[in-house]
C-alpha positions as CSV (number, residue, x, y, z in Angstrom):
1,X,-26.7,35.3,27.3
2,X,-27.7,38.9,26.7
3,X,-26.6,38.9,23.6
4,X,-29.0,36.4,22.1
5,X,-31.4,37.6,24.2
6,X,-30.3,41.0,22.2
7,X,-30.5,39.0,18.7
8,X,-33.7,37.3,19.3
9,X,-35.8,40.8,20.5
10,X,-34.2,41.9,17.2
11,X,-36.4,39.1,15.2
12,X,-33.1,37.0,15.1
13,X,-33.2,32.8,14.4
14,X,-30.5,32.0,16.4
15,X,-29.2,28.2,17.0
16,X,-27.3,27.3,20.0
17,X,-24.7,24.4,19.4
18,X,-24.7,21.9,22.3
19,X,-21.1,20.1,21.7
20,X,-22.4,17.0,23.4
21,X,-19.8,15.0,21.6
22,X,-17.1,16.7,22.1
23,X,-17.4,17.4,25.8
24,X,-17.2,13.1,25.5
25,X,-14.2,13.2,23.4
26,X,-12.3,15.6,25.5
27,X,-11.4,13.0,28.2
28,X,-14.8,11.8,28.9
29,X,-15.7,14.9,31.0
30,X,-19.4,13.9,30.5
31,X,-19.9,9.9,30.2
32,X,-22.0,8.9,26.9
33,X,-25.1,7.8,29.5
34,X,-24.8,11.6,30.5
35,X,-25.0,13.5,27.1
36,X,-28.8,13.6,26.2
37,X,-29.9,14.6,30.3
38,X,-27.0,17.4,29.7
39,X,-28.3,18.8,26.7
40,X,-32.1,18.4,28.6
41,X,-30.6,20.4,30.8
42,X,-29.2,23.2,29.7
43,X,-32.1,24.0,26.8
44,X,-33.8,24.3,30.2
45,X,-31.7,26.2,32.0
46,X,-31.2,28.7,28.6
47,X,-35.6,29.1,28.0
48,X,-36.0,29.8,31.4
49,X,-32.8,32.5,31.8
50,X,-34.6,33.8,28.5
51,X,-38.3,33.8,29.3
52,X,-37.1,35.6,32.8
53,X,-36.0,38.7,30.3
54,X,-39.0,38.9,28.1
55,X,-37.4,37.5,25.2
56,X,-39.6,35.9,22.4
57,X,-38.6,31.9,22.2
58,X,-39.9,31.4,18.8
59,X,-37.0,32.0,16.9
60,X,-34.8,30.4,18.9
61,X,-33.2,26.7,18.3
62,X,-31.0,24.3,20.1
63,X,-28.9,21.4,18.3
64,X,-27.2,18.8,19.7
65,X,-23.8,18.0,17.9
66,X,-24.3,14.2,18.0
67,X,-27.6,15.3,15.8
68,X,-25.4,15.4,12.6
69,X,-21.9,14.4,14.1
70,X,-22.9,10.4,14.1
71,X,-23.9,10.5,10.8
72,X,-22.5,8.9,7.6
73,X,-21.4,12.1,6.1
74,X,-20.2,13.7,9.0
75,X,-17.8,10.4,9.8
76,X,-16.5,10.2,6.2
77,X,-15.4,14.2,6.2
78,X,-14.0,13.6,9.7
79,X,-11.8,10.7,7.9
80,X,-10.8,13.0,5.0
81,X,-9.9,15.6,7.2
82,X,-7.8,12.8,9.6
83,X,-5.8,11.9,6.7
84,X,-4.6,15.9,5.7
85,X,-4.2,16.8,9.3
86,X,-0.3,15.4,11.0
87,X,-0.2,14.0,14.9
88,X,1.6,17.0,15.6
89,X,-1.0,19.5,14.3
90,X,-3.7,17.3,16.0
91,X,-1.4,17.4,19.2
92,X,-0.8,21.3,19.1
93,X,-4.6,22.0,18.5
94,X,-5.4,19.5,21.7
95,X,-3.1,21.3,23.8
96,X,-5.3,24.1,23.3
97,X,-8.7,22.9,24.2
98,X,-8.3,19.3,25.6
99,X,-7.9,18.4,29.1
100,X,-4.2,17.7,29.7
101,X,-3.5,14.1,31.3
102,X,-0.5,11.8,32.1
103,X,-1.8,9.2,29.6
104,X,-3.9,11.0,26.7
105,X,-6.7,8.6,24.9
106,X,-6.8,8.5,21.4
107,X,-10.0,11.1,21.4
108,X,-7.8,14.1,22.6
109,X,-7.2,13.8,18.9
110,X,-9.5,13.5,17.5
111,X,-11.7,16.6,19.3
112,X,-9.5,19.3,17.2
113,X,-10.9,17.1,14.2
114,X,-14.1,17.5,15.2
115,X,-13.8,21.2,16.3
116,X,-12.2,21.9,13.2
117,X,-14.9,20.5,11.1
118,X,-17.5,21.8,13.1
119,X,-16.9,25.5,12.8
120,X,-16.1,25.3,9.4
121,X,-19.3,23.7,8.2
C-alpha cells in the first residue's frame, strides 16, 4: 500500500484491479452473491488506509474485473485464446494459482485463461 500511496503523492493515476471474477473461478472462494459487497469493501478498506496517510484520492481508480470481463469482447478473446491454449498448459498454469482439490471444476481452467488475458491487455 505504500507504494501507491508513494505513486499517488507523486501526481500518479493509479487503477487498482479488483479480480472479482476470478476469485469466483478459482473454486468459488467468494460466491457470485458475494463479489460486488467484496469489491464495496475493500475500495473502502483501501480510501480509508490511504486518507489515514495524507494521500490525495483524486487520482486514484478502482475497477472491478467483471466491469469488462462479462462483456462481448472480452468472452470472444477468452474463446480465441481457449482454442490456442492445450489442457495441459491450462493444467500447469492452474497448479500455480488455483486452489488444489480432489475433484477440480471446469473453472480451475479456465482462471489461467482469464489471468492470461487480463495482464496482457
Amino acid at each position: 500500500m505504500m507504494k501507491v500511496a508513494d505513486f499517488l503523492k507523486a501526481g500518479c493515476e493509479v487503477t487498482i484491479l479488483f479480480a472479482d471474477l476470478h476469485g469466483y473461478l478459482d473454486n468459488m472462494k467468494a460466491p457470485w452473491e458475494l463479489l460486488q459487497l467484496r469489491a464495496q469493501y475493500y475500495e473502502a478498506v483501501i480510501k480509508a488506509m490511504l486518507k489515514s496517510l495524507e494521500v490525495p484520492l483524486e487520482k486514484l481508480k478502482f475497477v472491478k474485473g467483471t466491469d469488462y470481463q462479462l462483456s462481448r469482447e472480452y468472452t470472444l478473446d477468452v474463446y480465441k485464446l481457449s482454442s490456442i491454449v492445450t489442457d495441459h498448459d491450462a493444467r500447469k498454469a492452474g497448479a500455480e494459482v488455483v486452489k488444489q482439490v480432489a475433484h477440480p471444476l471446469l473453472s480451475g481452467l479456465l482462471y489461467p485463461l482469464y489471468r492470461r488475458w487480463t495482464r496482457s491487455t
